[in-house]
C-alpha positions in Angstrom: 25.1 1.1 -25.8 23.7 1.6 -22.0 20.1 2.9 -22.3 19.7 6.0 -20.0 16.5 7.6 -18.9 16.0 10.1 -17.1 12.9 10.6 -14.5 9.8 13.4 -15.2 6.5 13.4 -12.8 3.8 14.9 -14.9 0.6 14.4 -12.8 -0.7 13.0 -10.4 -4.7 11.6 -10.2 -6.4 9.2 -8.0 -5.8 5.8 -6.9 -5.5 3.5 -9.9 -6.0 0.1 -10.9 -4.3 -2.4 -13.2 -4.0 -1.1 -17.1 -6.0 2.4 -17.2 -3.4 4.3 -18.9 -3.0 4.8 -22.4 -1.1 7.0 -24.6 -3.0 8.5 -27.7 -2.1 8.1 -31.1 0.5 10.4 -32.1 -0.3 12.6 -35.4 3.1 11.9 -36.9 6.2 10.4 -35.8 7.8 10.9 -32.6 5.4 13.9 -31.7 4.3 14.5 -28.9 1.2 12.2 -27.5 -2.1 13.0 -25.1 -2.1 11.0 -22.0 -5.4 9.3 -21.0 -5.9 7.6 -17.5 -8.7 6.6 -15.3 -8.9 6.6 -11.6 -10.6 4.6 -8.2 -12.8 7.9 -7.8 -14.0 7.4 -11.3 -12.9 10.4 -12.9 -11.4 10.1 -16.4 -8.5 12.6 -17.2 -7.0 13.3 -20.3 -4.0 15.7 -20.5 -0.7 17.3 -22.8 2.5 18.5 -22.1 3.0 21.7 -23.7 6.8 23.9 -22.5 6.9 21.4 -19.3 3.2 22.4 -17.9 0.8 19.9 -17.8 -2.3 20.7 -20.5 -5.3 19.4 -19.4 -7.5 18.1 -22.5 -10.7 16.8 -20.6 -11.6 15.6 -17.1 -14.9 13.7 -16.5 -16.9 14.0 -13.0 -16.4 11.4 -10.4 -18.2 8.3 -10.5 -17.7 4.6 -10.1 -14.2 3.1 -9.8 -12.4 2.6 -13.1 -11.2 -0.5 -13.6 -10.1 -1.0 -17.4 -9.0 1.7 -20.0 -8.9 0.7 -23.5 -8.5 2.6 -26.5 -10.3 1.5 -29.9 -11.7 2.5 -33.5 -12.5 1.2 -36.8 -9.9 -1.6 -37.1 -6.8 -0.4 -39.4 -7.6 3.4 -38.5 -6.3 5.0 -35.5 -7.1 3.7 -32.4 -8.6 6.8 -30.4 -11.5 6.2 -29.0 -11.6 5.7 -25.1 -13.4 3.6 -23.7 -13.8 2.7 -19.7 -15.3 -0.2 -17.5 -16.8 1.4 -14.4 -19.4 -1.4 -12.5 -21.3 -2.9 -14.8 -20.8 -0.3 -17.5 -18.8 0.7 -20.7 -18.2 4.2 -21.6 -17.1 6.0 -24.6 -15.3 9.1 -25.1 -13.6 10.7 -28.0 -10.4 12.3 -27.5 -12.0 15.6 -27.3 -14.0 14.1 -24.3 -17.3 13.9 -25.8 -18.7 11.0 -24.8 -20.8 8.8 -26.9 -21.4 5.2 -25.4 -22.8 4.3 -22.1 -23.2 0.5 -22.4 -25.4 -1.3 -19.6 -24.3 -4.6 -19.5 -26.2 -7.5 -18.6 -23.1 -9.1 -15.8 -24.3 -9.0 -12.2 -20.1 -8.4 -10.9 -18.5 -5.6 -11.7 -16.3 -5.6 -14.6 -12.4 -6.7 -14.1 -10.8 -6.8 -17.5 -11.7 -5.8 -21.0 -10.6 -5.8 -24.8 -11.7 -3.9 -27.5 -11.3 -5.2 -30.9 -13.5 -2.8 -33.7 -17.1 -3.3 -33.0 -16.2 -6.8 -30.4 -16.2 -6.1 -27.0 -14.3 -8.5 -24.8 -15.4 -8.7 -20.9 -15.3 -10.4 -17.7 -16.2 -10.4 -14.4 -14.5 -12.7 -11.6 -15.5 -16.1 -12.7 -17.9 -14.7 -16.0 -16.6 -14.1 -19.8 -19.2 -12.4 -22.2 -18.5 -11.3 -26.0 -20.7 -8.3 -27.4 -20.8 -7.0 -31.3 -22.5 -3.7 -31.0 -23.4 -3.8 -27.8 -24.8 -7.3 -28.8 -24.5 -10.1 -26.2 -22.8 -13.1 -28.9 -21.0 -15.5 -26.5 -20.8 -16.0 -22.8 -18.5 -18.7 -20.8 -18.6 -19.6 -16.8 -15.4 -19.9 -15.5 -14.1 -22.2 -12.7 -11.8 -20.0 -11.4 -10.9 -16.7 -11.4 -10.4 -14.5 -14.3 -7.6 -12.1 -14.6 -7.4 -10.6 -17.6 -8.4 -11.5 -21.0 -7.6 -10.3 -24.5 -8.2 -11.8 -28.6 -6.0 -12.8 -31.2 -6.1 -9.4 -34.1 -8.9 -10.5 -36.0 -8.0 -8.0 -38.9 -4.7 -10.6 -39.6 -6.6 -14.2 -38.0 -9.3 -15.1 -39.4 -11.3 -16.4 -36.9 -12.2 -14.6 -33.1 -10.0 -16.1 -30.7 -10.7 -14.7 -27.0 -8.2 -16.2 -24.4 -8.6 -15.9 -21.0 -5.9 -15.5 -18.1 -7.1 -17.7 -15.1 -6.2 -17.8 -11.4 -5.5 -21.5 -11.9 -2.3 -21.4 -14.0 -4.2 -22.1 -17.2 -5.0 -19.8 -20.6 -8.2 -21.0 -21.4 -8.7 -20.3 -25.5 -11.8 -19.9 -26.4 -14.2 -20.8 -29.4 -17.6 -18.9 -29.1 -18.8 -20.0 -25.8 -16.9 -23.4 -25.6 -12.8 -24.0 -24.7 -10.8 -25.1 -27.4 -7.8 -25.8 -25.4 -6.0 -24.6 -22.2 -2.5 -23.6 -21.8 -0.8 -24.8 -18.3 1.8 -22.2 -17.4 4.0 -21.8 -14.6 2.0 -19.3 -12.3 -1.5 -17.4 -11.6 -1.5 -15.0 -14.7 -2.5 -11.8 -13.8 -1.6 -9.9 -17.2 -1.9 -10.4 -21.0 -0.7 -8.5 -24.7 -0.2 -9.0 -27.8 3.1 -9.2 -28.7 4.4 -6.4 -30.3 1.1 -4.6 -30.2 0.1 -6.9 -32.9 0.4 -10.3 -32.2 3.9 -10.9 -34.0 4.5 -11.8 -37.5 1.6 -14.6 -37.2 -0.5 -12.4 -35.2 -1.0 -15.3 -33.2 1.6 -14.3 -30.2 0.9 -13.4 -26.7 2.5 -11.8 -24.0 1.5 -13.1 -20.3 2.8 -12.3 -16.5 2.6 -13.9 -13.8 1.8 -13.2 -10.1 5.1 -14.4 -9.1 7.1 -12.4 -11.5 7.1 -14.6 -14.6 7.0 -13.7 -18.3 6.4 -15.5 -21.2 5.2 -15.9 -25.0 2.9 -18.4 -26.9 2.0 -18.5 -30.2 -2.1 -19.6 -30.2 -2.3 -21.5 -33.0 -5.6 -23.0 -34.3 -4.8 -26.6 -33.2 -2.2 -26.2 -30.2 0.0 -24.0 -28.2 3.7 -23.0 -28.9 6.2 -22.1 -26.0 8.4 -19.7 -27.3 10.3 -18.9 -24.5 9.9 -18.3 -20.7 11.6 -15.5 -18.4 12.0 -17.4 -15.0 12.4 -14.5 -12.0 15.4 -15.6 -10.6 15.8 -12.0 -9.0 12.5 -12.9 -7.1 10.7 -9.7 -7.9 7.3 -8.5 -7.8 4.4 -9.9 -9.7 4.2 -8.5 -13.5 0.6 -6.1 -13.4 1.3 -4.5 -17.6 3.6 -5.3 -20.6 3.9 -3.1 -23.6 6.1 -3.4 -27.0 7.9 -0.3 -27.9 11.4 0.5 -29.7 13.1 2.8 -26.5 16.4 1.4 -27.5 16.2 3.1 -31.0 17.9 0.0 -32.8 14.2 -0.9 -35.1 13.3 -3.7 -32.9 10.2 -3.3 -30.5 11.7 -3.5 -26.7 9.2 -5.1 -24.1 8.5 -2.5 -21.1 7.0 -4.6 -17.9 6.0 -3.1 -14.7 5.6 -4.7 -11.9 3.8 -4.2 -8.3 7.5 -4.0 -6.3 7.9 -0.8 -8.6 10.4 -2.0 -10.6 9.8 -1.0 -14.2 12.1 -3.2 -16.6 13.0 -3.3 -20.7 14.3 -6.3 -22.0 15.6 -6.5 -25.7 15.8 -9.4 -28.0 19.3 -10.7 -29.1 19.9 -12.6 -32.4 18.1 -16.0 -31.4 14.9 -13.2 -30.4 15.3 -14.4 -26.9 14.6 -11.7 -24.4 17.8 -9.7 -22.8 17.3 -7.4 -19.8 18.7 -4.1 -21.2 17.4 -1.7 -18.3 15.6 -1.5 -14.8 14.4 1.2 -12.5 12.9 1.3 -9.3 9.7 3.4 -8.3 8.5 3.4 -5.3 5.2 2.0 -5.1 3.6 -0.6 -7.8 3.5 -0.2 -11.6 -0.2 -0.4 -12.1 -0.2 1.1 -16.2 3.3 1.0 -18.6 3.4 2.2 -22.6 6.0 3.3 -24.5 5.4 6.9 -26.4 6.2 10.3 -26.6 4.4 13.1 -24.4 7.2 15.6 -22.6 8.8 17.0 -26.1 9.0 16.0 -29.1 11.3 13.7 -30.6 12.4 12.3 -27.1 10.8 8.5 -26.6 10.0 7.6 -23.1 8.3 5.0 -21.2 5.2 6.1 -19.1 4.1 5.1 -16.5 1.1 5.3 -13.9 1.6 4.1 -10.4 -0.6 2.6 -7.7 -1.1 6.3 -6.0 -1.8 7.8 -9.0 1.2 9.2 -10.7 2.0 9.7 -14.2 5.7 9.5 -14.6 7.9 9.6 -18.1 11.5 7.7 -18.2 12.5 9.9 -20.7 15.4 9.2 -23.7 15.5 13.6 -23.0 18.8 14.4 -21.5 19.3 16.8 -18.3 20.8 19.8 -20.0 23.4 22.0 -17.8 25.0 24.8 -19.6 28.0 26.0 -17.4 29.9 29.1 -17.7 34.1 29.9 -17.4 33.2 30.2 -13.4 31.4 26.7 -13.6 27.9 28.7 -12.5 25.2 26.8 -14.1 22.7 29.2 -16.3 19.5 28.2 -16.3 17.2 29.0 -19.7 13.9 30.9 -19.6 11.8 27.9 -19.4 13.0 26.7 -16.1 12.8 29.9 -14.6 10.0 30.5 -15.2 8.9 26.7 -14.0 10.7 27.5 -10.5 8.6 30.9 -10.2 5.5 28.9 -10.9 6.1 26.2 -8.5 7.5 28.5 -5.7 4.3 30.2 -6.1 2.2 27.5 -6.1 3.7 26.3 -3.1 3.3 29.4 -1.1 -0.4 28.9 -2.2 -0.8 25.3 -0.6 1.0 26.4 2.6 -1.2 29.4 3.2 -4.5 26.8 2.7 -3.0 24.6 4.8 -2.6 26.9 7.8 -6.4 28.3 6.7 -7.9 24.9 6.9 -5.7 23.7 10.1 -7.2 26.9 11.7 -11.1 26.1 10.6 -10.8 23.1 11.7 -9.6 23.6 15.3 -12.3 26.3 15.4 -14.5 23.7 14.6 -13.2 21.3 16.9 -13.5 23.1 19.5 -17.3 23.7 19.3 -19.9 22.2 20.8 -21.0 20.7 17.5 -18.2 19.1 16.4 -18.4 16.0 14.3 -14.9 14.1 13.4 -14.4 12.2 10.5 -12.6 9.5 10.0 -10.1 9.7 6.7 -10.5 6.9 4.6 -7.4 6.0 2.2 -6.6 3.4 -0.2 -4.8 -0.1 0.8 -3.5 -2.6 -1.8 -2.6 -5.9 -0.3 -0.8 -9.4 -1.3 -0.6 -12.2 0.5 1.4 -15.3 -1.6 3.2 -17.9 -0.8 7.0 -18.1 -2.7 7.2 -21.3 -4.2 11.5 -21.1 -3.6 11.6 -20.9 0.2 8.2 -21.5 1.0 7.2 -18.2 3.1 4.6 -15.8 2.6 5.1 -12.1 1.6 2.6 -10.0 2.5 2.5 -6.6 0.9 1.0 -3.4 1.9 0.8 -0.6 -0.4 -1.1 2.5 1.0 -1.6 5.7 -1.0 -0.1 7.8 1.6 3.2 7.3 4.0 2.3 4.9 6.3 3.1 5.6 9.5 3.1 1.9 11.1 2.0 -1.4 10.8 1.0 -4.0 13.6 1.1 -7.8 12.8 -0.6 -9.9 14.7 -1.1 -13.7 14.4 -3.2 -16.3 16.3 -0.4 -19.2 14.9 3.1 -19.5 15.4 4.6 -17.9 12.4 8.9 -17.1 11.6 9.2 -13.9 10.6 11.9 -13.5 8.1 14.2 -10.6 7.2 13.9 -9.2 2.9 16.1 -7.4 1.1 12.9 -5.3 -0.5 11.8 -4.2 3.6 11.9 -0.5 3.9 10.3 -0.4 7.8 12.3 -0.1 10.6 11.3 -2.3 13.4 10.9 -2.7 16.6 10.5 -5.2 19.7 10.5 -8.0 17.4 12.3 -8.9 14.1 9.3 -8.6 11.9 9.3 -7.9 9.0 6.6 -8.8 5.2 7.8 -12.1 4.7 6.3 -14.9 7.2 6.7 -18.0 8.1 4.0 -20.8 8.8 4.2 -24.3 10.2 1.3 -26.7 8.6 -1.2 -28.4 10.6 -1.6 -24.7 13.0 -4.3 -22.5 11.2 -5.7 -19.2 12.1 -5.5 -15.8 10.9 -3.1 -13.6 10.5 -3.7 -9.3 11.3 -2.3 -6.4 9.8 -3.1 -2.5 11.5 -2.0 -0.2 9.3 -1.8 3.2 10.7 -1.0 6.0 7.8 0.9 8.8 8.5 -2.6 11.4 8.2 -4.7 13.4 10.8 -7.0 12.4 12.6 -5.2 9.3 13.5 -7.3 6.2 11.8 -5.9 2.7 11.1 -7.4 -0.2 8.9 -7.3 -3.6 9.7 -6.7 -6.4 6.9 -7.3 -9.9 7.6 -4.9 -12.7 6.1 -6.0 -16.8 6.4 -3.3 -19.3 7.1 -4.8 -22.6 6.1 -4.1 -25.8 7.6 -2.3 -26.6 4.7 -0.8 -23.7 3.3 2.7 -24.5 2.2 0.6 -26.4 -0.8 0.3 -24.9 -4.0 -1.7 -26.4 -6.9 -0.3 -27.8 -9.5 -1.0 -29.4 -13.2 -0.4 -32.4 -12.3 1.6 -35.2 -10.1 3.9 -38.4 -9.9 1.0 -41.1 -9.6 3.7 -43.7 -9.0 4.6 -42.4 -5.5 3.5 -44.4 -2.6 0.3 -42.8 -1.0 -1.8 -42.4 1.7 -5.6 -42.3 1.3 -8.3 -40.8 3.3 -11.6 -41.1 2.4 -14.7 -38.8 3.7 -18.5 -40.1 3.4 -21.3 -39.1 4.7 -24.4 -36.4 4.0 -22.8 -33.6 2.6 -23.4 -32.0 -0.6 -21.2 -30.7 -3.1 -20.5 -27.3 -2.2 -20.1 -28.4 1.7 -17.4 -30.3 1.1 -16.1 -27.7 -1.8 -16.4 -25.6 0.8 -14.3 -27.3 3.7 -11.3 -27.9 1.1 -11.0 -24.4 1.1 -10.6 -23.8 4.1 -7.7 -26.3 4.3 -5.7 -25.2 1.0 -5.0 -22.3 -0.8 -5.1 -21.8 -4.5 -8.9 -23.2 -4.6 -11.6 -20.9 -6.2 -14.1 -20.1 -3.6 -17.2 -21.1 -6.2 -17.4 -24.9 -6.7 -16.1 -25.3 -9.9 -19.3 -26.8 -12.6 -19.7 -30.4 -12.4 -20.5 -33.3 -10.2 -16.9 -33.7 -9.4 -13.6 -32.0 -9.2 -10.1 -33.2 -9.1 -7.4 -30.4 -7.6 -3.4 -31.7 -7.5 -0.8 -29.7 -4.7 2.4 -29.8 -4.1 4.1 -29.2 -0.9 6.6 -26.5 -1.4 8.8 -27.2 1.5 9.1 -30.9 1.1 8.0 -31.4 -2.7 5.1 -33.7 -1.5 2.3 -34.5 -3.5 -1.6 -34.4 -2.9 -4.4 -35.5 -4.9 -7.8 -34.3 -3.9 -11.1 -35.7 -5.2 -14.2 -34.8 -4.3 -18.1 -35.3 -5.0 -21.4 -34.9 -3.4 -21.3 -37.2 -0.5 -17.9 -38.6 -0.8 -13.8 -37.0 -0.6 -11.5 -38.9 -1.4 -7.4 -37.4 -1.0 -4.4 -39.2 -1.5 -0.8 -38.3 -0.3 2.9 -39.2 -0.2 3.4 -37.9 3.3 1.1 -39.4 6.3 1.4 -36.0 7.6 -0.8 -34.1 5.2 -3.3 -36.8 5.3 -3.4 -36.8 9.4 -3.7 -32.8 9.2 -7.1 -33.3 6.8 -8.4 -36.1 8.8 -8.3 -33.3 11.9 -9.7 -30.6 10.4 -12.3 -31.9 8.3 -14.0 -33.9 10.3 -13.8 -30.9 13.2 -15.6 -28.4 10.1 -18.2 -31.3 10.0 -18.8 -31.8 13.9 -19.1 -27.7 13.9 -22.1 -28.0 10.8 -23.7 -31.4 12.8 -22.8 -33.8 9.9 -21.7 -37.1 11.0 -19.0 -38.7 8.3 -17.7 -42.1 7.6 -13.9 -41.9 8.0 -12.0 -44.5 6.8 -7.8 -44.6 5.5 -5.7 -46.5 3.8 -1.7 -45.9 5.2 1.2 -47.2 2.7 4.3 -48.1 4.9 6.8 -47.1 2.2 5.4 -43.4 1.9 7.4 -43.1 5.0 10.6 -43.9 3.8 9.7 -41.8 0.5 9.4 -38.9 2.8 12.4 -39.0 5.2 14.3 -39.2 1.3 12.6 -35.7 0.5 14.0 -34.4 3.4 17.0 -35.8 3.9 19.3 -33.5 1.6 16.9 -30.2 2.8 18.1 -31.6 6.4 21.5 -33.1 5.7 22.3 -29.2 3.5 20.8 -27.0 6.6 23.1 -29.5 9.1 25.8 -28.4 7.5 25.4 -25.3 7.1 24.9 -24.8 10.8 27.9 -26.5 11.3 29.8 -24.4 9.4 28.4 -21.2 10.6 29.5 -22.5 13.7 33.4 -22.8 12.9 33.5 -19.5 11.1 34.5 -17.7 14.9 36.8 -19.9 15.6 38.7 -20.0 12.0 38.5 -16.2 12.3 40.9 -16.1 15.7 43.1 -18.9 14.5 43.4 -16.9 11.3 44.1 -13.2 13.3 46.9 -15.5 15.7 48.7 -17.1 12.8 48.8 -13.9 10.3 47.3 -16.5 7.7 45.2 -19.1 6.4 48.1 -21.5 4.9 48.1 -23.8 7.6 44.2 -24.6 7.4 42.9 -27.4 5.2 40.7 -26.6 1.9 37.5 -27.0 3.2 38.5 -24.9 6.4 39.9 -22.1 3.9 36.8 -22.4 2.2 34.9 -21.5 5.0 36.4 -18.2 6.0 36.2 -17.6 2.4 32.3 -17.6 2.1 32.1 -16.7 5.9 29.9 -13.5 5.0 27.7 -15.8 2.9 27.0 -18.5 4.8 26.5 -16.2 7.6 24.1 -13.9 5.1 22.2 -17.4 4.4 22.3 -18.7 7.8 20.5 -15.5 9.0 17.6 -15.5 6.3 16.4 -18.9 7.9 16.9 -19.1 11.3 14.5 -21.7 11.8 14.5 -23.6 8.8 16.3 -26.9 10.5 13.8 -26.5 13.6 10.8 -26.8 11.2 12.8 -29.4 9.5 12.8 -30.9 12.6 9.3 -31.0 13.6 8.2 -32.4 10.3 10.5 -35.2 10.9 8.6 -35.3 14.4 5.0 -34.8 13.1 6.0 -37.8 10.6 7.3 -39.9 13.4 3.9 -39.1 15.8 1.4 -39.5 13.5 3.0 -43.0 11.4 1.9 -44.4 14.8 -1.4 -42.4 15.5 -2.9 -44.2 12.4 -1.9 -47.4 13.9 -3.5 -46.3 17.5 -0.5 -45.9 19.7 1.3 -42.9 21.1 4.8 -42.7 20.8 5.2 -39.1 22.5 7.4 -40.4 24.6 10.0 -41.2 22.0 10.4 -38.1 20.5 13.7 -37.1 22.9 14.9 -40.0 21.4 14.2 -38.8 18.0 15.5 -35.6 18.2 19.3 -37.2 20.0 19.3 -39.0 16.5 18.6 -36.0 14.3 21.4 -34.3 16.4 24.0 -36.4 15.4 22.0 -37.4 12.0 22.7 -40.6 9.9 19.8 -41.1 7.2 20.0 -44.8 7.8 19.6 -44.6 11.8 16.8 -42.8 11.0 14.8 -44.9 8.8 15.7 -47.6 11.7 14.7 -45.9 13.9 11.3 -45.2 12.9 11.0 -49.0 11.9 11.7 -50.2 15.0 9.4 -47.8 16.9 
């Protein structure tokens, strides 16, 4: 059975962040539920549906931004009590909006996730965990990189508080009182967590985390060690997951798992037989998914999925369907009820319209007097800027809360701009477009303008670092039998100078140094699956690499950041020979795959007259058939990386140049050479070739 929903906009608030929507508990099946949500301007709004018009319940004033909503109560009793992080501060209403809590905590950051669990309240900052009972500060943990969310086991069905955090470096870190009983590597920077099924599972040990780059998965926390249960990989490459809820829209018994994500795409997956996840439905909104559950609020006995989007909406996916009752002459009759809903909103229309022609006309009165003071509109901008592991690019994202008018990019670095399916912009002058392109070794910054599509004109600029090294992306761990190169820094520099200088090189590195004398970070080169090691310690770096080129790139750049702070450093490397072979192997089938792909592009013109003269294809060989076959594919993929065997190219060349750099001689004048070889390519004339150089 297909699962069809059908699209209602209920409200619409404030700009809002990640998970500050809830739905209220329902006072007996399937009725209809109070919808609670907190906003960037720090007002608190709770509201009804009653005969298709929006009920307001309460609305608090404006304050601080709202970062967190959460609803809680004496555990095994109804969870209704609302509570919000705003700053530094917890606040709690009833669902009457009388509020009763206004909790000053002792964090110096403002709050970025939260979970309530009866009298334990679970917080943290950016990079600071703390546990209250009763407002009680119990535990506290420093983190060494970024926390994104964090949640704990049920502790009505485990017996023991299990907080577990959700950290920028691709770990869970569980938590015992203030100490880590394990960590749980998974495959990308989780940005969300749940309890599975709303409860944890049959164990009450299970959670539910997304990723940044679109994955979802489950774990069972066990007291001793993690369980994989199973992994959703995002082959479709969509948006990073920002909520997950467990709710039974399907109707079959079974809780369904609702995820939302920040490309707008709001998804239910069902479980099959094996309790593996199925994806049974999908929708696309248009602008992120910053809140999901699954309830009941525009009539009873319909289930929906709600949602609250990055501008502020409150949208139902309802299970209601669109009734049309037609007549013998096919005129559709439309009840009481939605005539009445058309008067209302015709007249609330005419309403707007005349206070927009009011306030256009005060305010070219007032411009035009000597007095006049213009303001500039602020408005809202959500931004990403990631690199995709798959093709190694960069999107970069820009979500405004209004239509945006345009957007300038402009780059001090060389950068390939690439074509997405996802790109709704029309461009001009160049083929730009959000996904980008960089070539390591050239850093700079990258600028976006956007201009929104609001009076007086304004535009806000958003800054975007490409590192020297920023096809790398960390990684648990790496292959420590691979030949490598080693550079080695010393000198007068303390710990959080040289923390400091690593970050500027890679991406994925918390900007705090991480506690402790000394850190070790792993990378991998998404373009050419290279490896790099960094270690590093007051007054002494050492890195270690399979490709000559990476090490060469940190040789330049860190000992330019330590001319630019006047600290002289001991430079010394260590260059294995055989990395070099090892890398040209990497390449080869990226190089000898994009070679024939070109040359097959090429054909497809010529194939296409032959084919038009003879009336047919019989005549052609196979792989000549084959060709025209997949010509629109191979054309489709050809145009997606236009440059992809030029950069394939100059790594080759970079190789080539700096193998010899090390070794203090300057083979520049080679590289025409080089490149008549890569034309008419031979992996073994290669490696000769750069042998006898």
């Amino acid at each position: 059975m297909d699962l069809v929903l059908n699209r209602a906009d209920y409200v619409q608030v404030g700009v809002t962040s990640q998970k500050t929507m809830k739905l209220l508990p329902a006072s007996r099946h399937r009725a209809t539920q109070k919808v609670v949500i907190g906003d960037n301007d720090g007002v608190v709004m709770c509201f009804g549906m009653k005969k298709g018009e929006t009920v307001t319940v309460f609305k608090t004033l404006p304050g601080l931004k709202i970062e967190r909503l959460e609803l809680g109560g004496v555990l095994n009793t109804p969870q209704e009590k609302i509570f919000v992080a705003a700053g530094s501060e917890i606040r709690g209403f009833t669902k009457r909006g009388k509020q009763f809590l206004s909790f000053e905590t002792n964090l110096t950051e403002s709050i970025k996730a939260m979970h309530i669990s009866g009298s334990d309240l679970f917080l943290s900052a950016n990079y600071i965990y703390n546990h209250y009972c009763d407002c009680k500060d119990q535990h506290y943990y420093l983190s060494g990189d970024k926390i994104n969310d964090v949640i704990c086991l049920p502790v009505e069905r485990v017996p023991r508080i299990t907080p577990v955090l959700a950290c920028q470096d691709r770990v869970l870190r569980v938590l015992q009182g203030s100490d880590v009983m394990y960590e749980i590597e998974i495959p990308g920077p989780p940005t969300v967590l749940e309890l599975y099924n709303g409860n944890g599972g049959n164990s009450g040990e299970d959670i539910l985390f997304g990723t940044s780059d679109g994955k979802l998965g489950l774990i069972q926390i066990t007291a001793s060690k993690p369980i994989h249960k199973w992994e959703i990989r995002n082959e479709k490459k969509r948006g990073g997951v920002l909520c997950i809820d467990s709710f039974d829209i399907v109707g079959d018994g079974v809780k369904d798992l609702l995820v939302g994500r920040d490309d707008g795409i709001v998804e239910v997956y069902s479980f099959d037989n094996a309790n593996e996840p199925v994806l049974r439905y999908d929708q696309v909104l248009s602008e992120s998914v910053t809140s999901i559950q699954g309830g009941c609020v525009g009539k009873d006995g319909y289930d929906e999925i709600v949602v609250a989007t990055y501008s502020g909406w409150v949208t139902g996916l309802t299970t209601e369907p669109i009734h049309k009752e037609s007549g013998p002459g096919e005129e559709v009759k439309i009840n009481q009820e939605m005539q009445n809903k058309i008067s209302s909103l015709r007249s609330e229309l005419e309403h707007l319209q005349c206070k927009v022609l009011q306030e256009r006309e005060n305010y070219q009165k007032s411009s035009q007097s000597s007095k006049a003071k213009s303001a500039v509109p602020s408005f809202s901008i959500n931004d990403k800027f990631t690199l995709n592991k798959d093709d190694a690019s960069y999107s970069l994202v820009l979500e405004v809360q209004t239509a945006i008018d345009n957007v300038l990019i402009q780059s001090d670095v060389p950068i390939d701009l690439l074509d997405v399916d996802k790109n709704s912009a029309v461009v001009s002058f160049s083929s730009c477009d959000s996904e980008i392109r960089s070539i390591e070794g050239q850093y700079g910054t990258l600028q976006a303008y956007v201009t929104p599509r609001i009076q007086p004109k304004s535009c806000q600029v958003r800054q975007y670092q490409i590192k020297p090294l920023s096809l790398h992306q960390r990684t648990h761990f790496i292959d420590h039998g691979r030949p490598m190169n080693t550079l080695t820094l010393t000198g007068q520099f303390s710990f959080a100078e040289v923390h400091s200088w690593v970050v500027f090189c890679l991406p994925e590195v918390p900007e705090k140094p991480p506690a402790g004398e000394c850190v070790t970070f792993y990378f991998q080169n998404t373009f050419l699956d290279t490896q790099l090691e960094s270690v590093y310690r007051k007054g002494e770096g050492v890195f270690k690499s399979d490709n000559i080129s990476t090490i060469s790139i940190l040789k330049d750049v860190l000992s330019k950041e330590a001319t630019k702070r006047k600290i002289n450093l001991n430079i010394s490397y260590e260059i294995n020979e055989v990395s070099v072979k090892h890398t040209l192997k990497l390449i080869h089938p990226k190089l000898e795959y994009q070679l024939l792909l070109a040359k097959k592009v090429q054909l497809i013109d010529a194939l296409k007259e032959l084919q038009v003269h003879e009336g047919n294809t019989n005549f052609l060989i196979p792989e000549y058939r084959c060709i025209l076959e997949e010509a629109d594919h191979l054309q489709e993929e050809y145009k997606k990386q236009p440059a992809h065997l030029e950069r394939l190219y100059g790594m080759i060349t970079d190789l080539f140049i700096d193998k010899f750099k090390f070794k203090g001689t300057n083979v520049k004048t080679k590289v025409p050479l080089l490149l008549e070889i890569l034309d008419s390519y031979d992996q073994n004339a290669l490696i000769a070739f750069f042998d006898a150089a």
